[in-house]
LUMLO-644748 format. One record per residue (C-alpha): z, x, y; residue in three letters; residue number from 1. Coordinates in pm, 1 decimal. Example, Ala and Ser with C-alpha at 12.3 -4.5 7.8 and 13.67 -1.06 7.14 Angstrom:
2
780.0	1230.0	-450.0	ALA	1 .
714.0	1367.0	-106.0	SER	2 .
% end
This chain:
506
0.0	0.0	0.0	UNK	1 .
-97.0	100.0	364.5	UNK	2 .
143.4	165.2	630.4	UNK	3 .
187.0	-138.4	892.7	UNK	4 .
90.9	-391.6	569.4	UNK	5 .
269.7	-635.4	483.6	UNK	6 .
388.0	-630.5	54.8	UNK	7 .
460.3	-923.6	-69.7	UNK	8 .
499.3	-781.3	-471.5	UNK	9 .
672.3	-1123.8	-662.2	UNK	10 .
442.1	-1140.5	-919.1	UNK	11 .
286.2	-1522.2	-1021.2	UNK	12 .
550.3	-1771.2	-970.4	UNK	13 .
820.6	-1548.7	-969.4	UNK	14 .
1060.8	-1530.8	-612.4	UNK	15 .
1114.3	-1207.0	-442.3	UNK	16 .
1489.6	-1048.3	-396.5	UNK	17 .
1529.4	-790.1	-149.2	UNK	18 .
1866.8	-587.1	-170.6	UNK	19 .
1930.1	-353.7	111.7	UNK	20 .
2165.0	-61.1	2.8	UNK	21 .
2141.8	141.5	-288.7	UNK	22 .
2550.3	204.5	-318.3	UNK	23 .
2743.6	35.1	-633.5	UNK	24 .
2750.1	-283.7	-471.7	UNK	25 .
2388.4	-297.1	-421.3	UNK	26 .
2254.5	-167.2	-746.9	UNK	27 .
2503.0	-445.2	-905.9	UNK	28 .
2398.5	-720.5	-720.3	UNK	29 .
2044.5	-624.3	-878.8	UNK	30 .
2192.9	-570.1	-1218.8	UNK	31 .
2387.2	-928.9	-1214.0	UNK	32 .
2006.2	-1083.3	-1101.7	UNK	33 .
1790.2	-905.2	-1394.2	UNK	34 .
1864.2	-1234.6	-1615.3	UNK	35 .
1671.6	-1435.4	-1330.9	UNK	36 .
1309.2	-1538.4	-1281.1	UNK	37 .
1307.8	-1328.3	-999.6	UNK	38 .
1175.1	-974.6	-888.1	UNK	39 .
1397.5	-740.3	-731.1	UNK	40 .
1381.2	-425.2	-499.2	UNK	41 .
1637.4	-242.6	-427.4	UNK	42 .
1568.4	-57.9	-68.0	UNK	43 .
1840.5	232.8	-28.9	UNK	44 .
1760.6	434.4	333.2	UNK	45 .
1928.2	789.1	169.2	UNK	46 .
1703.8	1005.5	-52.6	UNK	47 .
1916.9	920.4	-371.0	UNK	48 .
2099.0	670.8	-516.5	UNK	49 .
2464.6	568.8	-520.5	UNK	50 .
2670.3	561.6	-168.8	UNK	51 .
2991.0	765.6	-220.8	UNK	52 .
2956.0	782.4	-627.9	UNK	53 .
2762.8	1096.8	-656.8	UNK	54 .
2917.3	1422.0	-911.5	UNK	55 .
2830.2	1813.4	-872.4	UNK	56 .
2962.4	2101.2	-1026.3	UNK	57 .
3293.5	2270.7	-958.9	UNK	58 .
3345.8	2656.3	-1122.2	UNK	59 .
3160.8	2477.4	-1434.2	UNK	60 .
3342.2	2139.0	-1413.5	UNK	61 .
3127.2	1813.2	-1356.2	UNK	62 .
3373.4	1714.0	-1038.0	UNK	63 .
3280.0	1374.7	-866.9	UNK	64 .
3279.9	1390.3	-493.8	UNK	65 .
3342.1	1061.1	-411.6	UNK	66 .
3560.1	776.5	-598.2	UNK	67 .
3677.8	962.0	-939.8	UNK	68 .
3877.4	662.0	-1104.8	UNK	69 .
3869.3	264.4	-1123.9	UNK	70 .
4128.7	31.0	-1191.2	UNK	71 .
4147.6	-28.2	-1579.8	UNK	72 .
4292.8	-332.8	-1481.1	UNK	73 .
4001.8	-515.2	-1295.3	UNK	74 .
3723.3	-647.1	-1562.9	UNK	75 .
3487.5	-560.9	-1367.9	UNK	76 .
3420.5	-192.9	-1335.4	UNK	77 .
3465.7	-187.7	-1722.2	UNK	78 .
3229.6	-473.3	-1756.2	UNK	79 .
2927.8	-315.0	-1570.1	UNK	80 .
3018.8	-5.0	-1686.6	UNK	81 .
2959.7	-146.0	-2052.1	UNK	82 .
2702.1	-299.5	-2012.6	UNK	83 .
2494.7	-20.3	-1833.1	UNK	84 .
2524.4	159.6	-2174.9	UNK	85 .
2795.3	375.2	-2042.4	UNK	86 .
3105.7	235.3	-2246.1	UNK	87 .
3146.1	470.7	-2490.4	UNK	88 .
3198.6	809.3	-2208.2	UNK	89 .
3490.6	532.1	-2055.2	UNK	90 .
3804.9	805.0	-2070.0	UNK	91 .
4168.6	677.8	-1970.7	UNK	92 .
4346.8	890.1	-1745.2	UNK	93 .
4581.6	1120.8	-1933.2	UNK	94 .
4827.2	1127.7	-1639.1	UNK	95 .
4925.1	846.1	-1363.4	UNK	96 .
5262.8	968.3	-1253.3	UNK	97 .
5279.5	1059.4	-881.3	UNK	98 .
5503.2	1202.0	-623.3	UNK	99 .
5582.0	1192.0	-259.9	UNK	100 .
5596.0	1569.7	-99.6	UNK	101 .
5863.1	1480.6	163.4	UNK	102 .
6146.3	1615.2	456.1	UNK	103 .
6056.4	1909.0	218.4	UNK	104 .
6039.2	1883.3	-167.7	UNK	105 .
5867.8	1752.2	-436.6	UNK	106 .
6032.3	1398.1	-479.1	UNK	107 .
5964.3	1137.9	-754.1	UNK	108 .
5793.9	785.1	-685.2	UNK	109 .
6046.4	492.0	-784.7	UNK	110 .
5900.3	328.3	-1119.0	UNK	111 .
5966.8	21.7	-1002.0	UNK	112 .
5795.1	-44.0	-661.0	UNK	113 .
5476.1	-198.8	-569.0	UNK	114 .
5204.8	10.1	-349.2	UNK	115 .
5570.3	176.9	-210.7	UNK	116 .
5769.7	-111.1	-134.9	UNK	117 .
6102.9	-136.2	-391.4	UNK	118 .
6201.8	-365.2	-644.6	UNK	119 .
6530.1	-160.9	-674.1	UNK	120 .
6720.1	25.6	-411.3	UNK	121 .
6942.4	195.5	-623.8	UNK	122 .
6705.4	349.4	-767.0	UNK	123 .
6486.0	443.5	-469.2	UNK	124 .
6801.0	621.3	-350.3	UNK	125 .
6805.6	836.9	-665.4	UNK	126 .
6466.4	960.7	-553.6	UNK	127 .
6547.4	1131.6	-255.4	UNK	128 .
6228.8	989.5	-108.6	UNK	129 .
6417.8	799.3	193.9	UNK	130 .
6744.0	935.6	387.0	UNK	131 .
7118.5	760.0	342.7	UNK	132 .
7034.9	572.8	601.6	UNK	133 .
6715.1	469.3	498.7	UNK	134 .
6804.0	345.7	174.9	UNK	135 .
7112.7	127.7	384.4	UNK	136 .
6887.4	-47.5	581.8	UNK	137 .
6692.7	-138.1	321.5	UNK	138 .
7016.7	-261.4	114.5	UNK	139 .
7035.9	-473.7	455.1	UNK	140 .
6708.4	-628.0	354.0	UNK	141 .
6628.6	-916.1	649.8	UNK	142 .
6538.2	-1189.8	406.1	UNK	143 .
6305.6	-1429.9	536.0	UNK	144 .
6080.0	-1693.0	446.2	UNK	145 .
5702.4	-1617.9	432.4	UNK	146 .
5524.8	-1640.0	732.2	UNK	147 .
5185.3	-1787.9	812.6	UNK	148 .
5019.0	-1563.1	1034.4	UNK	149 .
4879.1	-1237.2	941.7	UNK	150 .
5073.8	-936.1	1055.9	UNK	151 .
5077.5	-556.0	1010.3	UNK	152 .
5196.4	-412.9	682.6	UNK	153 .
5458.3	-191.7	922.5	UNK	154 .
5557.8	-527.7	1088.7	UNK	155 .
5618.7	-718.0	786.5	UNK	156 .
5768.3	-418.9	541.3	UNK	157 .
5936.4	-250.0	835.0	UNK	158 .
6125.6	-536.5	961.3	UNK	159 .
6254.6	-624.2	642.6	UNK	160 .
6351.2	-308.8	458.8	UNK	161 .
6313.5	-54.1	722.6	UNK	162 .
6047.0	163.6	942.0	UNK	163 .
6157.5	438.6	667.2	UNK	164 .
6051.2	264.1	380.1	UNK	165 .
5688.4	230.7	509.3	UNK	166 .
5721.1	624.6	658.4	UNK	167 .
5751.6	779.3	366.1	UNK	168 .
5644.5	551.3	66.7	UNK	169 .
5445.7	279.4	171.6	UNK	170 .
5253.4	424.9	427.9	UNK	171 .
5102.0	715.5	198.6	UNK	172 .
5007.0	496.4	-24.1	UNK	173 .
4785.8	263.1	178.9	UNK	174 .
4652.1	589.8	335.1	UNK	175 .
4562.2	706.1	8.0	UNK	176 .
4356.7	409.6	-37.8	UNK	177 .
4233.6	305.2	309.6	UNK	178 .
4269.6	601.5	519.8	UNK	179 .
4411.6	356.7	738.0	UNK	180 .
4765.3	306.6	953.8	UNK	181 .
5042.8	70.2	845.6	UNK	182 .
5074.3	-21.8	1208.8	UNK	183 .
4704.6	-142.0	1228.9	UNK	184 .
4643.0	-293.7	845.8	UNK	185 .
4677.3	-577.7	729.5	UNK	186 .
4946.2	-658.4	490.5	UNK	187 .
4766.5	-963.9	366.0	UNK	188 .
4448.1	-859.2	336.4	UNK	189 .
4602.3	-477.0	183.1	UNK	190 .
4866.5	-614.3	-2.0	UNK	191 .
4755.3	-928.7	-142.4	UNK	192 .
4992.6	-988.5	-494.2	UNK	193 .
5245.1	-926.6	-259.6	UNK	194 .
5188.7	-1124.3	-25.6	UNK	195 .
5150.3	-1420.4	-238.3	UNK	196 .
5444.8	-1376.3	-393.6	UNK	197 .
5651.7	-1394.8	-123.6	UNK	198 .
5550.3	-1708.5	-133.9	UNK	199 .
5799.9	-1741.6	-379.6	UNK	200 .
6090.2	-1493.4	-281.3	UNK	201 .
6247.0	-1507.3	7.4	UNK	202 .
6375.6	-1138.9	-34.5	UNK	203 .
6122.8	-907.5	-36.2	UNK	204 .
6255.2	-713.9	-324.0	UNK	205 .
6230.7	-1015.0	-550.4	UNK	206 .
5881.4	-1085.1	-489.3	UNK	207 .
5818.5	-683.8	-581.4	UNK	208 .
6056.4	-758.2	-874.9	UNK	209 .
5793.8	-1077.8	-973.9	UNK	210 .
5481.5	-852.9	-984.6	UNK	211 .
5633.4	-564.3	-1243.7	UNK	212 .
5698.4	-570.2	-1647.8	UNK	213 .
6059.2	-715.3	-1715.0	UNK	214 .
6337.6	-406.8	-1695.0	UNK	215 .
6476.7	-356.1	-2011.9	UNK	216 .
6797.2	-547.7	-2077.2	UNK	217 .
6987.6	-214.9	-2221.1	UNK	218 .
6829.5	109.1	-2074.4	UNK	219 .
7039.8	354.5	-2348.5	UNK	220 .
6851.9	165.4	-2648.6	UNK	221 .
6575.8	354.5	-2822.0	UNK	222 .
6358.8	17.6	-2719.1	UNK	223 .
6439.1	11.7	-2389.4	UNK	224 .
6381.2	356.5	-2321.4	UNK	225 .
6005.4	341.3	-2483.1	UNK	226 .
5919.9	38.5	-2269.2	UNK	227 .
6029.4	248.8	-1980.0	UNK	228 .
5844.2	458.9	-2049.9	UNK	229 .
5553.6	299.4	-2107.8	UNK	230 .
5596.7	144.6	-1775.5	UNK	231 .
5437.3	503.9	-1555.4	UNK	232 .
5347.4	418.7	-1225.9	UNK	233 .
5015.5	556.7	-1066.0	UNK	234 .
4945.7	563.1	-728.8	UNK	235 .
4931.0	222.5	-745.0	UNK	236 .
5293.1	157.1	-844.2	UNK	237 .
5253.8	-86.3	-1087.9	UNK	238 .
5376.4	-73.5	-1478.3	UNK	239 .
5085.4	-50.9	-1687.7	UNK	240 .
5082.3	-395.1	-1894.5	UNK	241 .
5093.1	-353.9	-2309.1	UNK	242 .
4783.9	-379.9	-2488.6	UNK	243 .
4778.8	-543.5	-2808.6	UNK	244 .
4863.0	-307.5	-3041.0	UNK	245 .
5196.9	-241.1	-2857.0	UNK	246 .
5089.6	93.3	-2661.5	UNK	247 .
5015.4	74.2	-2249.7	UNK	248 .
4718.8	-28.6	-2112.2	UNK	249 .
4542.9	229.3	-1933.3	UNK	250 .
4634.8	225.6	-1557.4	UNK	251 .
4295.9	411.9	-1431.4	UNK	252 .
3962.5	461.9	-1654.7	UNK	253 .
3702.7	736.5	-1522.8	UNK	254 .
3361.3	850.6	-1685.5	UNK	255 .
3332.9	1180.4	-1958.1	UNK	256 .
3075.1	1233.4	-1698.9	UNK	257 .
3213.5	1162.5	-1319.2	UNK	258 .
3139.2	818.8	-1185.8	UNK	259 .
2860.0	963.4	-1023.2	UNK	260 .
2615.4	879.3	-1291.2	UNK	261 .
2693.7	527.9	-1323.7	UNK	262 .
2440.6	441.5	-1010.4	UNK	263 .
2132.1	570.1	-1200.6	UNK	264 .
2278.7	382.5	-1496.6	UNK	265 .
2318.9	36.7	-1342.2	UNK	266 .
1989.3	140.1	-1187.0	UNK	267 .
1784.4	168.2	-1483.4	UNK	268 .
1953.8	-130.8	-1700.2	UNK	269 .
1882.9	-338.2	-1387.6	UNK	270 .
1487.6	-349.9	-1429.5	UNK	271 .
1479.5	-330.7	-1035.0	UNK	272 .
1194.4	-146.6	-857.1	UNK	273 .
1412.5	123.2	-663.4	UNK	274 .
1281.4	250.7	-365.3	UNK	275 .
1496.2	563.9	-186.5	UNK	276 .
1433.5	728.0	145.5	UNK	277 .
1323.5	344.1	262.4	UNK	278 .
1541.3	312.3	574.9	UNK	279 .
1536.2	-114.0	648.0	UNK	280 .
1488.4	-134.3	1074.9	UNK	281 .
1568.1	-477.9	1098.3	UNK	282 .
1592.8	-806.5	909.6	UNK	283 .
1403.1	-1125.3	1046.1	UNK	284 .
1374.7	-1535.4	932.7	UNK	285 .
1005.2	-1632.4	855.5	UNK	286 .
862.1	-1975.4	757.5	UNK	287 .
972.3	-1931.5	400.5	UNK	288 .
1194.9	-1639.5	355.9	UNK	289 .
1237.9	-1325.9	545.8	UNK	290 .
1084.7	-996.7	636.7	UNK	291 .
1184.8	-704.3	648.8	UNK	292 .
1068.5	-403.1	859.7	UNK	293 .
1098.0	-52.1	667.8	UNK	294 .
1058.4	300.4	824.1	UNK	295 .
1000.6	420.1	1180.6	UNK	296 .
895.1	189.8	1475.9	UNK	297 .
605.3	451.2	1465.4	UNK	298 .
490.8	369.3	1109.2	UNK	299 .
610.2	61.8	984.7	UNK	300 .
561.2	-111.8	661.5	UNK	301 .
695.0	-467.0	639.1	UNK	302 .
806.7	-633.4	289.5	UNK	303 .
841.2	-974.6	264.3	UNK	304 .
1110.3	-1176.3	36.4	UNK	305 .
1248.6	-1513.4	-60.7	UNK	306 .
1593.0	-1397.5	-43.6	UNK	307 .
1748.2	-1108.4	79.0	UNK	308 .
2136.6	-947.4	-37.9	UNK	309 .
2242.9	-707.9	265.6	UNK	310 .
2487.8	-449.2	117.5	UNK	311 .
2577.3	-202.0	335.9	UNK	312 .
2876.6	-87.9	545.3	UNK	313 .
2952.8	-333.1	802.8	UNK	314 .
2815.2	-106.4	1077.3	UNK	315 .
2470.2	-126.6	958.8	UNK	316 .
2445.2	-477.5	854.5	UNK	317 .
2573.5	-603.2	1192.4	UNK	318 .
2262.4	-436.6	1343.8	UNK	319 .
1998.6	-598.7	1051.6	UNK	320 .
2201.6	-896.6	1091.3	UNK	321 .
2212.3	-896.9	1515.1	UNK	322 .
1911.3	-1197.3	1512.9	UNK	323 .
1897.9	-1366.6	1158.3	UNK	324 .
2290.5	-1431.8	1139.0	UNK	325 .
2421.5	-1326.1	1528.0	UNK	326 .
2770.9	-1505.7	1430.5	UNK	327 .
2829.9	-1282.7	1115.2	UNK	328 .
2682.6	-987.8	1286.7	UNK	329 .
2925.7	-955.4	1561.2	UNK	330 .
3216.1	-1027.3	1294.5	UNK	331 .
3060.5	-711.1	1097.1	UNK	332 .
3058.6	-535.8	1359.2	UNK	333 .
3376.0	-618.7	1481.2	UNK	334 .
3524.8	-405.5	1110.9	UNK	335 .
3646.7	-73.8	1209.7	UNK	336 .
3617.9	209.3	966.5	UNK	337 .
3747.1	564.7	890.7	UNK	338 .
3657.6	885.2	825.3	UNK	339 .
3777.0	1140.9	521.4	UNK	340 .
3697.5	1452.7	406.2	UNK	341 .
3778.6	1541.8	19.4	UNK	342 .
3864.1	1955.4	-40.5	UNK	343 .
3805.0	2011.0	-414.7	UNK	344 .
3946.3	2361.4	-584.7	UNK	345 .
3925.5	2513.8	-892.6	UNK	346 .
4169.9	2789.2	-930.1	UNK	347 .
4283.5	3018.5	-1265.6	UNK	348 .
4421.7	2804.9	-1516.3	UNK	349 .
4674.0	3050.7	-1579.4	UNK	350 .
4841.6	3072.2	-1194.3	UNK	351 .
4800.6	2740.4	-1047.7	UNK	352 .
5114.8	2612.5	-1210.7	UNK	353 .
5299.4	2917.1	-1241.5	UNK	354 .
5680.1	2816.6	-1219.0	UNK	355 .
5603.2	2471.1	-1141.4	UNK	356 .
5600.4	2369.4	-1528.7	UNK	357 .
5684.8	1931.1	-1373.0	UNK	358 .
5412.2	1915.8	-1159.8	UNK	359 .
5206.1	1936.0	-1484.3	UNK	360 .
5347.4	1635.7	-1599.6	UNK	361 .
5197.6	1459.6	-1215.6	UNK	362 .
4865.6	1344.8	-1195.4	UNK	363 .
4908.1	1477.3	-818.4	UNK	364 .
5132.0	1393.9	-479.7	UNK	365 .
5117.9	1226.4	-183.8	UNK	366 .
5248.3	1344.2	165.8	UNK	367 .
5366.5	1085.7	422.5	UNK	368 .
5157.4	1136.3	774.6	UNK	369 .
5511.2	1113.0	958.7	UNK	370 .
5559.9	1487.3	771.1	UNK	371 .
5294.2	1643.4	982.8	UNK	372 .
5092.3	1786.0	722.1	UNK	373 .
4682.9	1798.6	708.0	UNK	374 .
4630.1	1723.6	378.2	UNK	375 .
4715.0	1372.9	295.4	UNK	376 .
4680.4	1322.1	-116.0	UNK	377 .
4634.0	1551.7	-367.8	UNK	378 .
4509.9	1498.9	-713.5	UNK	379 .
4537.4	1762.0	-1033.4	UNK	380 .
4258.1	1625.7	-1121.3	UNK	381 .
4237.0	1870.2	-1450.4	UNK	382 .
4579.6	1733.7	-1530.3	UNK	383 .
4473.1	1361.8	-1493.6	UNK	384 .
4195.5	1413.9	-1675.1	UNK	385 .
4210.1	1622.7	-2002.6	UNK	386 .
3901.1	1664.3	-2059.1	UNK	387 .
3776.8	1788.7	-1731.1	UNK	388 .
4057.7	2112.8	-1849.8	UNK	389 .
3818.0	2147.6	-2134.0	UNK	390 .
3467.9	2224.2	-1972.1	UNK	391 .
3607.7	2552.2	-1789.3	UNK	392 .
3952.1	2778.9	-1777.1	UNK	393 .
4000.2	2640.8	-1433.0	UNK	394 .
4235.9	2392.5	-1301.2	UNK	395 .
4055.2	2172.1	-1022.1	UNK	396 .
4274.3	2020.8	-737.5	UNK	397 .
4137.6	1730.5	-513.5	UNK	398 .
4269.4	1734.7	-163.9	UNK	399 .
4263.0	1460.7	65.9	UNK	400 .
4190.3	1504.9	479.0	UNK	401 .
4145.3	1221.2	764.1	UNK	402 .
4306.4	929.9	833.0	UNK	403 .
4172.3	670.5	1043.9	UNK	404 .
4190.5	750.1	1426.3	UNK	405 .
4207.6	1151.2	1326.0	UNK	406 .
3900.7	1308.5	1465.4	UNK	407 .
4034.9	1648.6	1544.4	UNK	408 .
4073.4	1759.3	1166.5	UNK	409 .
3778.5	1636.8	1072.2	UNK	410 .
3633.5	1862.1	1353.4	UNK	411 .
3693.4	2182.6	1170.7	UNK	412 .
3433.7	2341.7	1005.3	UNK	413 .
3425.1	2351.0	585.1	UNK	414 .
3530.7	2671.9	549.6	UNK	415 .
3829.4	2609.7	774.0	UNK	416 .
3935.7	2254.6	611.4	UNK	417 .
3909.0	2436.2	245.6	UNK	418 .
4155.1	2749.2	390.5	UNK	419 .
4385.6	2502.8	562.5	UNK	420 .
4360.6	2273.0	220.5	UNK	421 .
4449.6	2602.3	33.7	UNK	422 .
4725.2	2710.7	226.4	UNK	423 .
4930.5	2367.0	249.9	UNK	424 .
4874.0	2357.1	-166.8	UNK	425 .
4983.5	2690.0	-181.1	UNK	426 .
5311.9	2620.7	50.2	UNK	427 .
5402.1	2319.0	-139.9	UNK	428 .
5331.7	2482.7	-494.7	UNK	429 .
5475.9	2831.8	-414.0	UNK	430 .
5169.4	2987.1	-480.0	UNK	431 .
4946.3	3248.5	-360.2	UNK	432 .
4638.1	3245.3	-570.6	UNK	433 .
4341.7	3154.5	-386.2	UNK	434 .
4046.2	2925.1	-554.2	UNK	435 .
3770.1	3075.8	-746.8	UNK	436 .
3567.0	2829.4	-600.5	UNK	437 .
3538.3	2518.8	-338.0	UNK	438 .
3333.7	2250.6	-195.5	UNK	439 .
3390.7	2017.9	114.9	UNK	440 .
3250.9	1631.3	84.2	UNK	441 .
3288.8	1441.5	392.4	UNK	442 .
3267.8	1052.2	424.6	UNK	443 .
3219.1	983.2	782.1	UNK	444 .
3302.9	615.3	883.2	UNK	445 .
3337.7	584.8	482.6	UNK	446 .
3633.6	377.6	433.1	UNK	447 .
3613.1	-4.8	623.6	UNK	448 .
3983.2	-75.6	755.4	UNK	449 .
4119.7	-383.7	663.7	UNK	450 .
4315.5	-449.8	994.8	UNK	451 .
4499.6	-737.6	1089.2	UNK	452 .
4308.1	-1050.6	1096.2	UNK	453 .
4074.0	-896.5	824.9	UNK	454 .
4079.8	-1238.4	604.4	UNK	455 .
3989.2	-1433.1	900.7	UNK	456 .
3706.5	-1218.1	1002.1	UNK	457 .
3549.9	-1183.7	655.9	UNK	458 .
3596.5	-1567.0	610.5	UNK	459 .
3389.7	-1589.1	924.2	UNK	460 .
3155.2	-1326.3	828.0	UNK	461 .
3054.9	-1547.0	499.6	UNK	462 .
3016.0	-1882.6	681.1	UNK	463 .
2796.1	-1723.0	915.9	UNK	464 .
2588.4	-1539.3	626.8	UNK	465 .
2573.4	-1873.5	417.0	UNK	466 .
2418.7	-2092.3	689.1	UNK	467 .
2116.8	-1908.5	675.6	UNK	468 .
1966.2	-1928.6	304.7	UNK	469 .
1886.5	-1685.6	102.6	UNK	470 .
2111.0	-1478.3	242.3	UNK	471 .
2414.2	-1317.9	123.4	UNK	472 .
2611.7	-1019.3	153.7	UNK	473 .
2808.5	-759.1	-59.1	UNK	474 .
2978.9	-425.9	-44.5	UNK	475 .
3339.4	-270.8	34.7	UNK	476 .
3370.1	-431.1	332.4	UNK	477 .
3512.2	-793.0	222.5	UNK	478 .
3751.3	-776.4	-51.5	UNK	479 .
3884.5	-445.4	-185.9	UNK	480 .
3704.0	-92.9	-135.9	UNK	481 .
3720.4	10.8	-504.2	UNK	482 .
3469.4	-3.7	-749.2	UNK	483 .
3579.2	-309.6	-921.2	UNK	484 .
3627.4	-506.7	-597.4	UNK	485 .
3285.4	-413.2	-472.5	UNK	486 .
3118.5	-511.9	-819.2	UNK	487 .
3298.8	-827.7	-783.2	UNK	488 .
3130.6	-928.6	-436.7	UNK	489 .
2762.4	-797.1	-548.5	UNK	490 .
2862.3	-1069.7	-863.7	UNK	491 .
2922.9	-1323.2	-616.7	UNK	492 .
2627.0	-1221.0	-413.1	UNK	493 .
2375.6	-1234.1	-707.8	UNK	494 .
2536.2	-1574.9	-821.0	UNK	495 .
2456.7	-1727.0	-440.8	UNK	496 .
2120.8	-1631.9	-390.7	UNK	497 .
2005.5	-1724.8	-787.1	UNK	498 .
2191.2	-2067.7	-687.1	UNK	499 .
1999.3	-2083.1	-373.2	UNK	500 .
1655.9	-1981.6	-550.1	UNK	501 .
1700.2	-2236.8	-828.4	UNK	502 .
1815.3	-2534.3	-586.2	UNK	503 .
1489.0	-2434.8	-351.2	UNK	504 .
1254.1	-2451.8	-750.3	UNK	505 .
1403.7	-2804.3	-785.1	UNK	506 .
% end
């Protein structure tokens, strides 16, 4: 086809689906429409495939650069995962214990606490995570009953256990995930389970207590003790729930081969044509569908479709969005979003740990923003994942850098982030060995922030979207960033526009 034509490639009888993005959510949304008498093109603007899932080598070790776990406990990654012929290099995670690197030492995460926030105080004061006085405000928990408008998570936590309690635990734990601020997120749209169940609990405790496996009636039995243990906490917080046989479900699930390769997987079983490199300009109605315009305004090519699925970060799809859906475009662009940069390391097997035999037993720490360090999260990733210790004699360490509003660190060139990375590992491990080998990834404006209001806004965003048909949108932007949250929305996405297709054949 000719520059400036227009392609209009359904074949006889069969409707045309566009999908703008080529990420996890997009090549889903595809997948979940293969099943239809449609046609589908996937249009993804970077020369490959796959948003922030991509994998590259480390010292020898296939290291992802992006997202390097999904919840085990949403069906959904698993699912796709399956069912893109990938099931069988599914791995669990061999560790999920954490820690909290704070006021100076290596301190335990409470078992029993969800995303930070205690079901037991006593117990959170055995940690050494929050000061005396910390842990007596929070036994002077403010009970209250739930309220109906939206607030921060610092609002909400803070007022009822303590500014402490979100410092140091919850705080690090959200910025793990979001890169975001407890002052600015949302704590219903970030902490949902919770939030519904304080629904039902006044205290706030209770409704942490209502989310977690039952504690053990007598904790010196041999019983008890195994369900305890069975109980780990990743960074999540959350007792892994038994499978049937009796032994813990796995907590997080990861690829033999990095998550990278499961966008060329869903790719292929989707039986989409896949176009990279094919930047989509803008996004306009026509008599019977829409077209879109592809390239530069120099050398256009136009595609036309019956229905199109937009799944891109919101900055992007509030600009193709700005005529066809002006109401959901200024929603989109109304979603603020964060930068990150990951630091990955591969040091010496044999000196990493040296005289730090329990951090072996950690799948990695976290480090509370209020401590004024750089790096934000680590991961021994090596440690949480056996088998990535097999491919070379290296350990591999993850580190985490940016949180949202932070532009200065991110400023720094690679070579300076890795050093600083290095250093601050080195501090908090009492080591001096220096890595073998490095590489920086950075996400810039990677992570959307689910601020407060967030619900409202992406309830919003969908009405707007759904008034024009054969239209829909999906991606990390609505209703959870990780992989099984976005697979959920392309699901949802495919399901609307097949609906809308098959309504418009009747």
């Amino acid at each position: 086809m000719s520059r400036g034509a227009v392609n209009s490639p359904a074949g006889p009888g069969l409707p045309h689906v566009v999908v703008i993005g080529g990420g996890i959510a997009g090549l889903a949304a595809a997948f979940y429409l293969k099943d239809e008498p449609v046609r589908v093109t996937v249009l993804e603007g970077a020369a490959r495939l796959g948003g922030k899932l991509s994998a590259s080598d480390v010292a020898g070790v296939a290291m992802d650069e992006g997202a390097e776990a999904l919840l085990a406990r949403r069906p959904e990654g698993i699912e796709l995962i399956t069912a893109a012929g990938l099931g069988g290099d599914l791995v669990p995670a061999g560790v999920t214990s954490s820690a909290i690197y704070t006021r100076g030492a290596m301190r335990p995460l409470p078992r029993r606490q969800f995303m930070g926030v205690p079901a037991d105080v006593d117990e959170l004061a055995a940690t050494g995570v929050i000061s005396p006085e910390g842990v007596a405000r929070a036994r002077a928990e403010e009970v209250r009953a739930a309220g109906a408008v939206d607030v921060s998570v610092t609002e909400y936590i803070g007022s009822r256990l303590g500014a402490e309690i979100v410092d140091r635990l919850v705080d690090p734990l959200l910025g793990g995930v979001y890169a975001g601020r407890s002052e600015d997120l949302s704590f219903t749209a970030t902490l949902a389970p919770l939030a519904a169940a304080t629904r039902g609990h006044a205290a706030l405790t209770e409704a942490v207590s209502s989310l977690l496996p039952p504690q053990p009636v007598d904790p010196q039995s041999d019983n008890s003790k195994k369900q305890v243990g069975a109980g780990g906490t990743g960074a999540g917080g959350t007792g892994a729930p038994a499978r049937g046989d009796g032994k813990p479900a796995p907590v997080f699930v990861t690829l033999t081969t990095g998550l990278g390769a499961l966008p060329e997987a869903v790719a292929k079983a989707s039986g989409a044509d896949i176009r990279t490199g094919a930047m989509v300009r803008e996004l306009n109605r026509t008599e019977t569908g829409w077209r879109l315009t592809i390239g530069s305004a120099a050398d256009p090519e136009y595609l036309d479709a019956d229905a199109v699925i937009v799944a891109v970060p919101a900055a992007p799809a509030a600009r193709l969005l700005r005529d066809a859906a002006p109401a959901a475009a200024a929603q989109l662009a109304g979603i603020p979003s964060a930068s990150m940069a990951i630091i990955t390391l591969a040091f010496p097997a044999a000196v990493l740990f040296q005289g730090q035999g329990p951090a072996q037993q950690r799948s990695g720490y976290l480090v509370p923003a209020v401590d004024g360090r750089v790096v934000k999260a680590v991961t021994f990733s090596t440690v949480k994942w056996p088998h990535l210790a097999r491919q070379a004699p290296v350990h591999v360490v993850r580190c985490s850098v940016g949180r949202s509003g932070d532009v200065v660190v991110l400023q720094r060139d690679d070579q300076e982030l890795a050093d600083l990375a290095a250093a601050e590992l080195g501090d908090v491990l009492g080591i001096t060995a220096r890595p073998v080998a490095q590489r920086v990834t950075r996400w810039g404006g990677g992570l959307p922030q689910y601020n407060v209001g967030h619900l409202d806004r992406v309830a919003r965003i969908r009405a707007g979207v759904a008034a024009q048909p054969g239209l829909a949108v999906a991606g990390a932007a609505f209703d959870g960033i990780g992989i099984p949250a976005c697979i959920a929305t392309a699901k949802s996405a495919a399901a609307q526009v097949a609906a809308y297709l098959a309504a418009r054949r009747r």
